[in-house]
MDTraj code that builds the backbone (N, CA, C; nanometers):
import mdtraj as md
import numpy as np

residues = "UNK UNK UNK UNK UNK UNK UNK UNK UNK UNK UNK UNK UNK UNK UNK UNK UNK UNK UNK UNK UNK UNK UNK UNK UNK UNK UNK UNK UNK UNK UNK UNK UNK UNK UNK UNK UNK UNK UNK UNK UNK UNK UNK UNK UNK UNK UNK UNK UNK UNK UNK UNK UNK UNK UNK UNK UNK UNK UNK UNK UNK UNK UNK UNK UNK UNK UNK UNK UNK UNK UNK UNK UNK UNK UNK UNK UNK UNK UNK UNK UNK UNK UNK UNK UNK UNK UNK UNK".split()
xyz = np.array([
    [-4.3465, 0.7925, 2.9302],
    [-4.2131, 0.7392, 2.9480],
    [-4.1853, 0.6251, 2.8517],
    [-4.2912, 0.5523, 2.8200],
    [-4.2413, 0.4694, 2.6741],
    [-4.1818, 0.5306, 2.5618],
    [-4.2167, 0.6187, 2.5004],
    [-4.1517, 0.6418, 2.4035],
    [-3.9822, 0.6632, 2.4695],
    [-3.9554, 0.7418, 2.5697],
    [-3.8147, 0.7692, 2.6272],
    [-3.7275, 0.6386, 2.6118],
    [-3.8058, 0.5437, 2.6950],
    [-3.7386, 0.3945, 2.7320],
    [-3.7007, 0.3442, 2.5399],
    [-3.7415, 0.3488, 2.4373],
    [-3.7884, 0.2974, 2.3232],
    [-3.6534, 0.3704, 2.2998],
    [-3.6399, 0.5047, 2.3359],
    [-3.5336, 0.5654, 2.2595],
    [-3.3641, 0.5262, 2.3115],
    [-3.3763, 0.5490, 2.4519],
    [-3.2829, 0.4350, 2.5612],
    [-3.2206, 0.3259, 2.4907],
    [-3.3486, 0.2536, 2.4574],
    [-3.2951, 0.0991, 2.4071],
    [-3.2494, 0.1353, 2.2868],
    [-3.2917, 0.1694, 2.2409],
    [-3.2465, 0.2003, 2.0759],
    [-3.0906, 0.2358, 2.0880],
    [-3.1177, 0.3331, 2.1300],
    [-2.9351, 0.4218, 2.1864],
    [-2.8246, 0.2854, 2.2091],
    [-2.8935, 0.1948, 2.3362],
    [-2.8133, 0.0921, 2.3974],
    [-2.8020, -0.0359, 2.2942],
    [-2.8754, -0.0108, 2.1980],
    [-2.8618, -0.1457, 2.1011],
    [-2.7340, -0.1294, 1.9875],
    [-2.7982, 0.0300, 1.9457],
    [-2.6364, 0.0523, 1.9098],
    [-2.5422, 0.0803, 1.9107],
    [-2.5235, 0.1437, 2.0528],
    [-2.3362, 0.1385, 2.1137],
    [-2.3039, -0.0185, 2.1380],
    [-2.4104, -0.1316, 2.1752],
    [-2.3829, -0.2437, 2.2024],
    [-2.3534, -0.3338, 2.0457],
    [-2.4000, -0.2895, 1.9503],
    [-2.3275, -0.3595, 1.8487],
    [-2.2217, -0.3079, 1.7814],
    [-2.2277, -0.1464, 1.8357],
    [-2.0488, -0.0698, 1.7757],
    [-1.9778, -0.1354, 1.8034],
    [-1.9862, -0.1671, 1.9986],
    [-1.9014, -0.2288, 2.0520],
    [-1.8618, -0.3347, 2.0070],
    [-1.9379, -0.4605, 1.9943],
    [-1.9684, -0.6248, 1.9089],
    [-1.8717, -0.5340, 1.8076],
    [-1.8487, -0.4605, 1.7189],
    [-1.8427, -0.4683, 1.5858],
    [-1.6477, -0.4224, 1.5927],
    [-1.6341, -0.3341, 1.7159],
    [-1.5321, -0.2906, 1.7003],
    [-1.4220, -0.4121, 1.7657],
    [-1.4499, -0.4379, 1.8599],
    [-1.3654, -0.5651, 1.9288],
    [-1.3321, -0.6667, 1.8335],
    [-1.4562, -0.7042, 1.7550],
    [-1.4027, -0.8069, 1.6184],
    [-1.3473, -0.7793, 1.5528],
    [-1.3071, -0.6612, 1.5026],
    [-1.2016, -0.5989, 1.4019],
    [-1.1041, -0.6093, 1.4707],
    [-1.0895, -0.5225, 1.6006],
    [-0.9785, -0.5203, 1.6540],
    [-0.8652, -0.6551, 1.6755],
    [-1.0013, -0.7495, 1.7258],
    [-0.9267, -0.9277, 1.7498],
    [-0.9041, -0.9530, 1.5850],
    [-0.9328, -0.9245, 1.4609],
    [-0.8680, -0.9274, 1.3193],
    [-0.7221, -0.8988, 1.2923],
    [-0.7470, -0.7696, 1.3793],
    [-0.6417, -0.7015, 1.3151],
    [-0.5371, -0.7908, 1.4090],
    [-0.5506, -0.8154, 1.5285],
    [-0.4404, -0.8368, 1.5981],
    [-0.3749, -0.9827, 1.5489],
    [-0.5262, -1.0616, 1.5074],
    [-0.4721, -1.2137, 1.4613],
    [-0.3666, -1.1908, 1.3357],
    [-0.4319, -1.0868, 1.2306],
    [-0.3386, -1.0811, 1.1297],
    [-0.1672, -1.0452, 1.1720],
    [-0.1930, -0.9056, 1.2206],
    [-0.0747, -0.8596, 1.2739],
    [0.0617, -0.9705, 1.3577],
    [0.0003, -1.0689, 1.3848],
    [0.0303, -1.1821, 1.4782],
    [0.1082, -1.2674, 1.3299],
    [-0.0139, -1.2900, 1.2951],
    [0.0959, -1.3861, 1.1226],
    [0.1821, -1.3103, 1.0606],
    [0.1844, -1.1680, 1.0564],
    [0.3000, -1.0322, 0.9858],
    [0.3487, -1.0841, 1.0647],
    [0.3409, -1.0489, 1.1909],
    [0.5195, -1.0537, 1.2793],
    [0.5582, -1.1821, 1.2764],
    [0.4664, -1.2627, 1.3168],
    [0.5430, -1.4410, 1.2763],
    [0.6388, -1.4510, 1.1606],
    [0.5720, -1.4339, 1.0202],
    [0.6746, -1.4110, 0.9407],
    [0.7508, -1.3116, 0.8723],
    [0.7442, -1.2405, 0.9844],
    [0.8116, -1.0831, 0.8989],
    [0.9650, -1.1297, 0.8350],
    [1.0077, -1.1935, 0.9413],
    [1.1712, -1.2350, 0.9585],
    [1.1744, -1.3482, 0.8170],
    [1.0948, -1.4456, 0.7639],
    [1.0606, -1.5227, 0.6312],
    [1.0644, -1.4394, 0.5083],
    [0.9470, -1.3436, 0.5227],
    [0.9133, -1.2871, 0.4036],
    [1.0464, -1.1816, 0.3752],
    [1.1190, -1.1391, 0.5188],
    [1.2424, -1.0629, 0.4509],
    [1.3383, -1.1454, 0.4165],
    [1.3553, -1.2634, 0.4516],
    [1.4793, -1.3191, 0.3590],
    [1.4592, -1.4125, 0.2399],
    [1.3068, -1.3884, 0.2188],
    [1.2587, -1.4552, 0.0531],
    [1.2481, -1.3546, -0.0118],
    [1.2185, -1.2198, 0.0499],
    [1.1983, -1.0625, -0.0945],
    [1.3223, -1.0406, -0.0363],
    [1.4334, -1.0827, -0.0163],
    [1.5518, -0.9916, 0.0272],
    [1.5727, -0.8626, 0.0649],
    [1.4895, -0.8246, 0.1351],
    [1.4400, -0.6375, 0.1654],
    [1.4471, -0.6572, 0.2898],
    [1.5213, -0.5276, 0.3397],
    [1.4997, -0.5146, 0.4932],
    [1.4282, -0.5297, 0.5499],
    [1.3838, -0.5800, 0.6900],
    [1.2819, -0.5857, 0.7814],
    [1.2187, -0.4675, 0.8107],
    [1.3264, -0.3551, 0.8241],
    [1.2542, -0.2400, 0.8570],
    [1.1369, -0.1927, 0.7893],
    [1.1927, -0.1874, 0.6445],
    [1.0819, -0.1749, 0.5265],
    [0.9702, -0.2464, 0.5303],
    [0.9488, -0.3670, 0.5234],
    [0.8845, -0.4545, 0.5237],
    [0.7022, -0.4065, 0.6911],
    [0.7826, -0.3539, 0.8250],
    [0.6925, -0.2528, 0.9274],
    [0.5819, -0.2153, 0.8492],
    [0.6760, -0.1391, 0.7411],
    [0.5952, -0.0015, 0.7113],
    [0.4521, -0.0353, 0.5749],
    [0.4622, -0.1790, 0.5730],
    [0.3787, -0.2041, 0.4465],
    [0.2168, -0.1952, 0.4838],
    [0.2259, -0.2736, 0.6220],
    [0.0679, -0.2237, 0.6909],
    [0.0214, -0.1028, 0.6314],
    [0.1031, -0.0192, 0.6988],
    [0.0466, 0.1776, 0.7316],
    [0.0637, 0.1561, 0.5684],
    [0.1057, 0.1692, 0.4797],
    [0.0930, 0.2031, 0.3519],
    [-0.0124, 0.1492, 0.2932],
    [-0.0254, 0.0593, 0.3428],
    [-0.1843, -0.0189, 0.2474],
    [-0.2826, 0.0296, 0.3073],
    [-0.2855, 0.0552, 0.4477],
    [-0.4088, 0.1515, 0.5293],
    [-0.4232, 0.2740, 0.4797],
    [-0.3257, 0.3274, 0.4357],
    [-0.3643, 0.4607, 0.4005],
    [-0.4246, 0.4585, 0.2512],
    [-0.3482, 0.3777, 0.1350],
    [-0.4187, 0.3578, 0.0235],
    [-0.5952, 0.2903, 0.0205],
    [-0.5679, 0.2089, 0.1408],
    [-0.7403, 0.1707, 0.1496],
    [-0.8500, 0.2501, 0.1764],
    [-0.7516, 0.3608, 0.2866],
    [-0.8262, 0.4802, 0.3493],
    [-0.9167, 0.5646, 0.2228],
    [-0.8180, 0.5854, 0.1226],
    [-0.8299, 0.6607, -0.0052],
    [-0.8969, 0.6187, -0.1003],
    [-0.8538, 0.4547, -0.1418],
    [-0.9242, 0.4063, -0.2528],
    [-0.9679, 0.3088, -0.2454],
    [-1.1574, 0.2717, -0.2579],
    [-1.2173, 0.1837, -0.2234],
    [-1.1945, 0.0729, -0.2563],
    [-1.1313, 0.0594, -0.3820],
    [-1.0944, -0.0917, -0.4666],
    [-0.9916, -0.1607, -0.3654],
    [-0.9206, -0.1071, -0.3583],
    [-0.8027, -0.1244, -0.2645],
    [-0.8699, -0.1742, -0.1492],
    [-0.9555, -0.1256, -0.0737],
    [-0.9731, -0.1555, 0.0567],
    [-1.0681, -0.2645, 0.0050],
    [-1.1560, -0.3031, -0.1031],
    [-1.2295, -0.4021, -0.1128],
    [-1.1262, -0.5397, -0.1441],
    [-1.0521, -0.5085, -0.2042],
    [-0.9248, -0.6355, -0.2395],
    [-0.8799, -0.6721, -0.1291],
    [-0.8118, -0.5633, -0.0091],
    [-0.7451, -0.5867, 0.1104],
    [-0.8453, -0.7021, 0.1995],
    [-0.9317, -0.6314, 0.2413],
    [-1.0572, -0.6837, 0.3008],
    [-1.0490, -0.8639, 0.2579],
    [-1.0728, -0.8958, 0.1211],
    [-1.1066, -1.0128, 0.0450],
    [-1.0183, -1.1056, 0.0243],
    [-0.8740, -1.0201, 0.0313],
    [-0.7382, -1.1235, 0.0863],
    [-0.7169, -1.1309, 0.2668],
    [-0.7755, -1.0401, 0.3544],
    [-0.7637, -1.0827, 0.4607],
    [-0.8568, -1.1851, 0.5040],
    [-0.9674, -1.1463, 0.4270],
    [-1.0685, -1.2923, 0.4635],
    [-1.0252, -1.3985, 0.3958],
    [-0.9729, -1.4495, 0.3132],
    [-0.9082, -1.5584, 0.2279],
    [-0.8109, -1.6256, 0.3101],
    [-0.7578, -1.5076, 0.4181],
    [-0.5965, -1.5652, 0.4758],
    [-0.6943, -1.5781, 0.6004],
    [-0.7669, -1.5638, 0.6900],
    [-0.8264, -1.5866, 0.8153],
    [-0.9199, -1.7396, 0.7918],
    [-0.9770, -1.7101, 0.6690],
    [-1.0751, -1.8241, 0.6446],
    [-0.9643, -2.0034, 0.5949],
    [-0.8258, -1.9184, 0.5553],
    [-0.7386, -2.0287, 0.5218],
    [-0.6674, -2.0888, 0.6147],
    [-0.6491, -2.0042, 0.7313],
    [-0.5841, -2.0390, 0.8497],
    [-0.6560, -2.1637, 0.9524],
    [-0.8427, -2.1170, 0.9098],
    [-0.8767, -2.1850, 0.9984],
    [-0.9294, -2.3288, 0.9395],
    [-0.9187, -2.3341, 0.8077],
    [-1.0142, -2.4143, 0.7295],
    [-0.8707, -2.6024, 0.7522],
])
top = md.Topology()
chain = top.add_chain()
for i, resn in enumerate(residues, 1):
    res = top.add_residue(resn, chain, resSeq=i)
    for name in ("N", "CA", "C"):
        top.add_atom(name, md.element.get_by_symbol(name[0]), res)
traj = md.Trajectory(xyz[None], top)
């Protein structure tokens, strides 16, 4: 039964840091999402572009990140810049 238990824990160590791993993204995304909507209503009347437009810029950069790694490494490196600037 040791080896079983060995495999158990193993199993439980890493759904327990998926978990750890996914909740922290999730609390990311929501902090960011939180500063978008704070200034969604700013950034549309300094780019003079509709608000509506402005929704849809998330999903467009998710999907280009989805696709192209540079992209998602830049995204990534300006969201840590803006989280690490918020708190610094």
């Amino acid at each position: 039964m040791g080896w079983l238990e060995d495999i158990i824990g193993k199993i439980m160590n890493v759904i327990a840091e998926t978990v750890r791993k996914f909740t922290a993204y999730s609390m990311v995304l929501f902090f960011v999402g939180t500063i978008y909507g704070f200034y969604l209503d700013k950034i549309a009347a300094f780019t003079q572009v509709d608000k509506n437009i402005l929704i849809f810029v998330p999903v467009v950069l998710a999907i280009l990140a989805y696709y192209v790694t540079e992209i998602a490494i830049l995204l990534f490196i300006l969201l840590l810049g803006l989280i690490v600037g918020v708190f610094l």
